[in-house]
N, C-alpha and C positions, 0 to 999 in steps of 0.2 A: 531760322525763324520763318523764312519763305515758305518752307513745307508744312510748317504750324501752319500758316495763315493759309493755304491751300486746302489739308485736312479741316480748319476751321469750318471755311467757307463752302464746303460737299459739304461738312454733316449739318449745316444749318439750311442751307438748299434743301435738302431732306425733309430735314422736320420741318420748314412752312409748308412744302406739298402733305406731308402724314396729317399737319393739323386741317388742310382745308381740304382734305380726303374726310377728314372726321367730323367737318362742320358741315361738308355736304351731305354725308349720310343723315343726321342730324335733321336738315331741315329738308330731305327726300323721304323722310320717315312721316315727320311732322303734313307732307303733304300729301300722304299716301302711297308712294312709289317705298319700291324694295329693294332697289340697288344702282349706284351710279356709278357713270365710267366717265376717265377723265378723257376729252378731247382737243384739249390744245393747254398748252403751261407756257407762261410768258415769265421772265423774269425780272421784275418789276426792281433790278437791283438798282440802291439809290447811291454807291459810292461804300468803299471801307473807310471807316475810321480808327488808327490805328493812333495810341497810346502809350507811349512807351514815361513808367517810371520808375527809377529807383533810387529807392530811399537810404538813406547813410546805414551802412551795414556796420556790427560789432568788428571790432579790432583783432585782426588774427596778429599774434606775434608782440602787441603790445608798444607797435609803434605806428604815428598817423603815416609815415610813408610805406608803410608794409601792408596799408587795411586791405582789407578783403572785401567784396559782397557780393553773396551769392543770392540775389535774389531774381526771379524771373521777370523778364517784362511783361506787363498788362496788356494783351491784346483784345478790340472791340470789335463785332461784324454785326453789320446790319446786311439784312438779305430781306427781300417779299418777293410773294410771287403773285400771280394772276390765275387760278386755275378755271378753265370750263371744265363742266359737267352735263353731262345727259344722263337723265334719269329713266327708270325703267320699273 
């Protein structure tokens, strides 16, 4: 589960920087510049919250001592980030 929560927490790193890459173009457009570059990324991370539950799984075998359940744990990540930009 450790490396879940590893691979979780790079692709969501990720995507805050892809979106406020996107919200910068956005409003570098909106102001008349053509293109932004990022120069400094902070990681405004607030803490994981992790979640683990599972629910009573169906009966393999047909007895309460033999149940089974296969179900995954619920994993939660909060990440932000801080990006500057300079426009051009």
């Amino acid at each position: 589960m450790e490396k879940t929560k590893k691979s979780l927490g790079s692709q969501s790193r990720k995507e805050a920087v892809h979106e406020a890459l996107a919200k910068a173009k956005d409003f570098a457009e909106a102001a008349g510049y053509r293109s932004v570059k990022p120069f400094e990324i902070t990681d405004g991370y607030s803490g994981e919250e992790y979640r683990s539950e599972v629910p009573a799984g169906k009966m393999v075998g047909g007895n309460e001592d033999t149940a089974l359940s296969f179900v995954p744990e619920e994993i939660q990540l909060r990440s932000s980030v801080t990006v500057k930009f300079s426009a051009e």
